[in-house]
N, CA and C atoms as a LAMMPS dump frame, in Angstrom:
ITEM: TIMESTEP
0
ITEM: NUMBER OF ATOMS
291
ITEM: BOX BOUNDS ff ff ff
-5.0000000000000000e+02 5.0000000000000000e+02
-5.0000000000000000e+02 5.0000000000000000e+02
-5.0000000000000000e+02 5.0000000000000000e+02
ITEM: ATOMS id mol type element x y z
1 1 1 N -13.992 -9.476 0.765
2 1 2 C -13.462 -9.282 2.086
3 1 3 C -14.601 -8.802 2.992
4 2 1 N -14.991 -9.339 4.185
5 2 2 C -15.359 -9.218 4.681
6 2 3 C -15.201 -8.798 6.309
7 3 1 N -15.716 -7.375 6.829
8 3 2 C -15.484 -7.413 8.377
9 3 3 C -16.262 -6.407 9.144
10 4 1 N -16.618 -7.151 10.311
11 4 2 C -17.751 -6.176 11.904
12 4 3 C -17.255 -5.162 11.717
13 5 1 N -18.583 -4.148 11.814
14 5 2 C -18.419 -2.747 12.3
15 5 3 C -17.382 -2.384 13.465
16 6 1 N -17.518 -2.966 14.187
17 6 2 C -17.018 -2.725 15.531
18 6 3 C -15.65 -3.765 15.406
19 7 1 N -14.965 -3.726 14.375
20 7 2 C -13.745 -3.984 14.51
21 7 3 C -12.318 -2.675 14.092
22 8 1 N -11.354 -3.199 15.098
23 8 2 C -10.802 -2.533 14.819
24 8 3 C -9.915 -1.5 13.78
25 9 1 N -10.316 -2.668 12.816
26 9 2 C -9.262 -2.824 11.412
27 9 3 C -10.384 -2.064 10.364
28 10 1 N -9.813 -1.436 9.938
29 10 2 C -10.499 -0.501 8.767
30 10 3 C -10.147 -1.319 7.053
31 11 1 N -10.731 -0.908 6.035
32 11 2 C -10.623 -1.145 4.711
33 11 3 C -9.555 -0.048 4.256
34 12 1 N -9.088 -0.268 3.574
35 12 2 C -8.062 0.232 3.078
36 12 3 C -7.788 -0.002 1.285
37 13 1 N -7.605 0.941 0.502
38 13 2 C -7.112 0.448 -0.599
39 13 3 C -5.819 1.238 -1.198
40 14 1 N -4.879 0.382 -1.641
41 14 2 C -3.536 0.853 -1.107
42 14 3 C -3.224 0.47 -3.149
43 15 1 N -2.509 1.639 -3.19
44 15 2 C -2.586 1.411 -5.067
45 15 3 C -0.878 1.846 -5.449
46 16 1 N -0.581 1.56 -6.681
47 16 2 C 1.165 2.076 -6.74
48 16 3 C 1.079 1.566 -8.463
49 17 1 N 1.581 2.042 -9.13
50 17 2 C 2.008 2.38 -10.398
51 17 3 C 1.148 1.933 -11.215
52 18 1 N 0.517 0.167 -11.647
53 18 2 C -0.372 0.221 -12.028
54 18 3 C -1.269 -0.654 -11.182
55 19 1 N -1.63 -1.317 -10.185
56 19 2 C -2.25 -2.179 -9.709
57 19 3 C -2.425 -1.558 -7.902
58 20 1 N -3.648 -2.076 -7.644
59 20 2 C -4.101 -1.415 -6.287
60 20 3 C -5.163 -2.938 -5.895
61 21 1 N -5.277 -3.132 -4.671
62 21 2 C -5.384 -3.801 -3.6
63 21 3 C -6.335 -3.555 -2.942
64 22 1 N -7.355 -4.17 -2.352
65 22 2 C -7.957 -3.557 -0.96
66 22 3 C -7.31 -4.642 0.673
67 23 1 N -7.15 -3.646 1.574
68 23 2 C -7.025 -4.758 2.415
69 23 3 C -7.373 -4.532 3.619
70 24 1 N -7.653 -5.181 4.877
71 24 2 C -8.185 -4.716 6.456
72 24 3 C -7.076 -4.547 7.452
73 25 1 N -6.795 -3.306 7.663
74 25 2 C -5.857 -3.141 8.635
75 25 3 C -6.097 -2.143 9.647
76 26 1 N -5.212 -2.149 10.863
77 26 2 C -5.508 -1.153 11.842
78 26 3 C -4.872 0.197 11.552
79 27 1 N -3.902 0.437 10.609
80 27 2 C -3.627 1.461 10.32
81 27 3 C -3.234 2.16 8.793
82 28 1 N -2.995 2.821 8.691
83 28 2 C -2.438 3.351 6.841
84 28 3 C -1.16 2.369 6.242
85 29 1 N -0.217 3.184 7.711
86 29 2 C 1.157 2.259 7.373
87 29 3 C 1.297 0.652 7.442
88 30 1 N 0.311 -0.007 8
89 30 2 C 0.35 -1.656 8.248
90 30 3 C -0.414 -1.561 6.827
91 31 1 N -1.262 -1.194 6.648
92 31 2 C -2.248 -1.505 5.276
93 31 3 C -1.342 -1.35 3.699
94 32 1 N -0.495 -0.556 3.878
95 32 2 C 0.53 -0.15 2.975
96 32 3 C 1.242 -1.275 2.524
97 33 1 N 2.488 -1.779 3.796
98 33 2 C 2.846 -2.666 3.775
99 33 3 C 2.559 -4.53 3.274
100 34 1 N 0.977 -4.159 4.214
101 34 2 C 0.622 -5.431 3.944
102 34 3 C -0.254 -5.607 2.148
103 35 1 N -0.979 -4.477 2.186
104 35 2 C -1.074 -4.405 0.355
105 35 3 C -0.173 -5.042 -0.422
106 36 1 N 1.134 -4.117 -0.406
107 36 2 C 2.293 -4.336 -1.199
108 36 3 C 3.078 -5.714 -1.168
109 37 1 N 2.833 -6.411 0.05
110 37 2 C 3.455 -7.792 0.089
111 37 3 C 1.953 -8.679 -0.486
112 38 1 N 1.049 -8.609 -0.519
113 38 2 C 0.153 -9.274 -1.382
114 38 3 C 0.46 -9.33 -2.6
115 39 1 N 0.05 -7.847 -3.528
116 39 2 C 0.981 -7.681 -4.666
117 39 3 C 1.647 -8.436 -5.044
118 40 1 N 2.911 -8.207 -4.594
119 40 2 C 4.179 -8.872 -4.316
120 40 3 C 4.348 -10.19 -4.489
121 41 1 N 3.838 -10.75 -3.694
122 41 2 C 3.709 -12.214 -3.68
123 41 3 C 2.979 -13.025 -4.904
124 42 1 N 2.148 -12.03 -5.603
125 42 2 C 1.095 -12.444 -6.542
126 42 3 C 1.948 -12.57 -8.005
127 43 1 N 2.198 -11.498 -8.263
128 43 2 C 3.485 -11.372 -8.969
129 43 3 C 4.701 -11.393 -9.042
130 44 1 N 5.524 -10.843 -8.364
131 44 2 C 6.749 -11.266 -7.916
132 44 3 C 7.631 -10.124 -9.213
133 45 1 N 8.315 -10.837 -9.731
134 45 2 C 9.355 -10.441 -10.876
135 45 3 C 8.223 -9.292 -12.134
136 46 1 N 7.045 -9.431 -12.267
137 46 2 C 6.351 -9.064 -12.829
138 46 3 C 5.512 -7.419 -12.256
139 47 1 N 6.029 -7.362 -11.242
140 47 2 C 5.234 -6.415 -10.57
141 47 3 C 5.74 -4.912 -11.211
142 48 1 N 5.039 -4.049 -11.757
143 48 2 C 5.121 -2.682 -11.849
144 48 3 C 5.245 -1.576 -10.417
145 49 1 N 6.55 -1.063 -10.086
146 49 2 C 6.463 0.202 -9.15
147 49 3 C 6.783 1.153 -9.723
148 50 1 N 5.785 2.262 -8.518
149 50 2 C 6.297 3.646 -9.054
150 50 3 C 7.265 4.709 -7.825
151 51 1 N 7.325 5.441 -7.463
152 51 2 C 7.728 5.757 -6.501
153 51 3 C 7.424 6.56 -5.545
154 52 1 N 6.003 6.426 -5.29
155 52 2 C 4.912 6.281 -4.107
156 52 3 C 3.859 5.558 -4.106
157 53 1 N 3.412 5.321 -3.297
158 53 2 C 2.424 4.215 -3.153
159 53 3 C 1.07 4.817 -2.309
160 54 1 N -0.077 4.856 -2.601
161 54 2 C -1.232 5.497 -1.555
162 54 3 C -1.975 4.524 -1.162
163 55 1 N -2.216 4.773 -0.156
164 55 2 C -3.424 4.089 1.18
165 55 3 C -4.23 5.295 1.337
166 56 1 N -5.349 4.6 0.881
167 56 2 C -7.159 5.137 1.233
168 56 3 C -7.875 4.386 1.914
169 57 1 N -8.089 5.601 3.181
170 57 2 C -9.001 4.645 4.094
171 57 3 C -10.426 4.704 3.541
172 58 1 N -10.913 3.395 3.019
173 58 2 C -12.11 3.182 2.533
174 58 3 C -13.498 2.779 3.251
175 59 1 N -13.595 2.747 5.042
176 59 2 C -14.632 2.497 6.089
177 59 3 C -15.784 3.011 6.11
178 60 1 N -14.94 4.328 6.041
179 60 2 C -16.783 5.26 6.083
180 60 3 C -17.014 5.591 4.676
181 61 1 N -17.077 4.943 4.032
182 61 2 C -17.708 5.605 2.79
183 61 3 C -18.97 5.227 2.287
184 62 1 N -19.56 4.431 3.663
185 62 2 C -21.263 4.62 3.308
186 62 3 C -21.723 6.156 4.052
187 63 1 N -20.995 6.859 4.737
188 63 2 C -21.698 7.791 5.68
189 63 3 C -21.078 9.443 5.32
190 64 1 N -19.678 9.186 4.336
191 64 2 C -19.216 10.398 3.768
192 64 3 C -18.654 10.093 2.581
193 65 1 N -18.445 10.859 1.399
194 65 2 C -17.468 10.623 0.234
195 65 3 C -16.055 11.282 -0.045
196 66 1 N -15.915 11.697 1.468
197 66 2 C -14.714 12.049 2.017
198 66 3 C -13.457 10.768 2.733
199 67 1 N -12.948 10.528 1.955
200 67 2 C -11.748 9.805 2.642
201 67 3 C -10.33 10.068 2.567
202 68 1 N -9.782 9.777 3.784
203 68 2 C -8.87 9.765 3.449
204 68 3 C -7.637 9.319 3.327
205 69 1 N -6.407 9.815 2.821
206 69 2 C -5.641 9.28 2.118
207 69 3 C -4.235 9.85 2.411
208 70 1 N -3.287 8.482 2.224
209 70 2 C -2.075 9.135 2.835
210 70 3 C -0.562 8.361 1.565
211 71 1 N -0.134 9.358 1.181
212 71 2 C 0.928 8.791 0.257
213 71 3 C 2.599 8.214 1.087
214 72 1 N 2.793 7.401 0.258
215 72 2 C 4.17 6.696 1.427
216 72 3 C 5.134 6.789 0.228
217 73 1 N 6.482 6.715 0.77
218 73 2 C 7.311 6.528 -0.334
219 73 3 C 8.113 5.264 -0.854
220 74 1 N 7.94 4.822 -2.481
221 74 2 C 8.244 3.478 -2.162
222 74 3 C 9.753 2.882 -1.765
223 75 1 N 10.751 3.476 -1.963
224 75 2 C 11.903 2.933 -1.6
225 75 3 C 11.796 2.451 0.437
226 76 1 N 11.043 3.659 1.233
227 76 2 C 10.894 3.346 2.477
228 76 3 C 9.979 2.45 2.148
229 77 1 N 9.254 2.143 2.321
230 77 2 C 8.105 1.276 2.51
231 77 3 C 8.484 0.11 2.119
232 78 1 N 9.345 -0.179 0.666
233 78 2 C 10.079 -1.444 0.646
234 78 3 C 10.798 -1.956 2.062
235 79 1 N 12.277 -1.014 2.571
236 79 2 C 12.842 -1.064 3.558
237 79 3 C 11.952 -1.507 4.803
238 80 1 N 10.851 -0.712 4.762
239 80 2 C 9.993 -1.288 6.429
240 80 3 C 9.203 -2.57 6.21
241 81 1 N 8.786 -2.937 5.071
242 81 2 C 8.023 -4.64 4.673
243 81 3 C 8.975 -5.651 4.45
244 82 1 N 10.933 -5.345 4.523
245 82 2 C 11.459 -6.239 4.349
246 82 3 C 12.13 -6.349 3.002
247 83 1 N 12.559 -5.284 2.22
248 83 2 C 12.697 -5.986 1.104
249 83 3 C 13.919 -4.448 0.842
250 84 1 N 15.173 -4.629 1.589
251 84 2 C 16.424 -3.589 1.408
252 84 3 C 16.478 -4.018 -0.432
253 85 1 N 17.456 -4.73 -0.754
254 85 2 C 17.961 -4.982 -1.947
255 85 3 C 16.346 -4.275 -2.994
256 86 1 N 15.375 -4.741 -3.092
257 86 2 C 14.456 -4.29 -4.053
258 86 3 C 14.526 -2.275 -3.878
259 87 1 N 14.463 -2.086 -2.452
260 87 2 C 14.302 -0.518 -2.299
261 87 3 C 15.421 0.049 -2.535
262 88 1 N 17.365 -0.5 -2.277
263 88 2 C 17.985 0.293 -2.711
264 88 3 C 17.649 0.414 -4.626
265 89 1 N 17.323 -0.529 -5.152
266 89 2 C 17.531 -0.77 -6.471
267 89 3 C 16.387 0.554 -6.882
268 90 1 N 15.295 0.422 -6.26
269 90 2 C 14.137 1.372 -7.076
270 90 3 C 15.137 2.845 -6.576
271 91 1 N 15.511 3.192 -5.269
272 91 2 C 15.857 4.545 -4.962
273 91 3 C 16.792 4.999 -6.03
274 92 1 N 17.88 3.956 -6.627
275 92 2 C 18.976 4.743 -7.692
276 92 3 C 18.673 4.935 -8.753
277 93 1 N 17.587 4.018 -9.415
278 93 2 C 16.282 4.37 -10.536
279 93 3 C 16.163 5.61 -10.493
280 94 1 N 15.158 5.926 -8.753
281 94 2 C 13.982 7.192 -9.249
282 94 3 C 15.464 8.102 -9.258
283 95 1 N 16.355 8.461 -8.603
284 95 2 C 17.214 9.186 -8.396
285 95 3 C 18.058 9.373 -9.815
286 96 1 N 18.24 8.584 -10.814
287 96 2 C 18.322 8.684 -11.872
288 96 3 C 17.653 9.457 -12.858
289 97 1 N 16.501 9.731 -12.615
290 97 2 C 15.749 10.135 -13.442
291 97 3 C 15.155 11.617 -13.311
């Protein structure tokens, strides 16, 4: 993946139970989303979740080894990328357990 300094969209690597992603987005929560529908799409029926998902902003990490990082939760994050039926199903899981 490749992209200009002077763009808006940052690197991102967005990870969840066992498999993580890098991807270019303008924010945590778009990078989240759009991670997880890559994923997603790659695997499908096969995919491992857990029930959070993290986005690391990965841009500056030629200039600090400080980044950072923001955890989402996966039943929402299903709900906001489109996918109700998959997020009620994981929420009565984790809530199970």
């Amino acid at each position: 993946m490749i992209r200009k300094i002077s763009s808006k969209k940052k690197f991102y690597s967005v990870s969840s139970s066992d498999w993580q992603v890098v991807v270019a987005s303008s924010s945590q929560g778009e990078a989240a989303i759009e991670g997880f529908k890559q994923v997603y799409d790659k695997y499908k029926q096969n995919l491992n979740l857990s029930s959070i998902l993290s986005v690391c902003d990965l841009s500056n990490l030629d200039t600090s080894i400080e980044h950072e990082c923001q955890i989402f939760y996966m039943p929402e994050l299903l709900l906001d990328a489109g996918f109700p039926n998959l997020s009620r199903t994981l929420e009565s899981i984790i809530k199970k357990v």
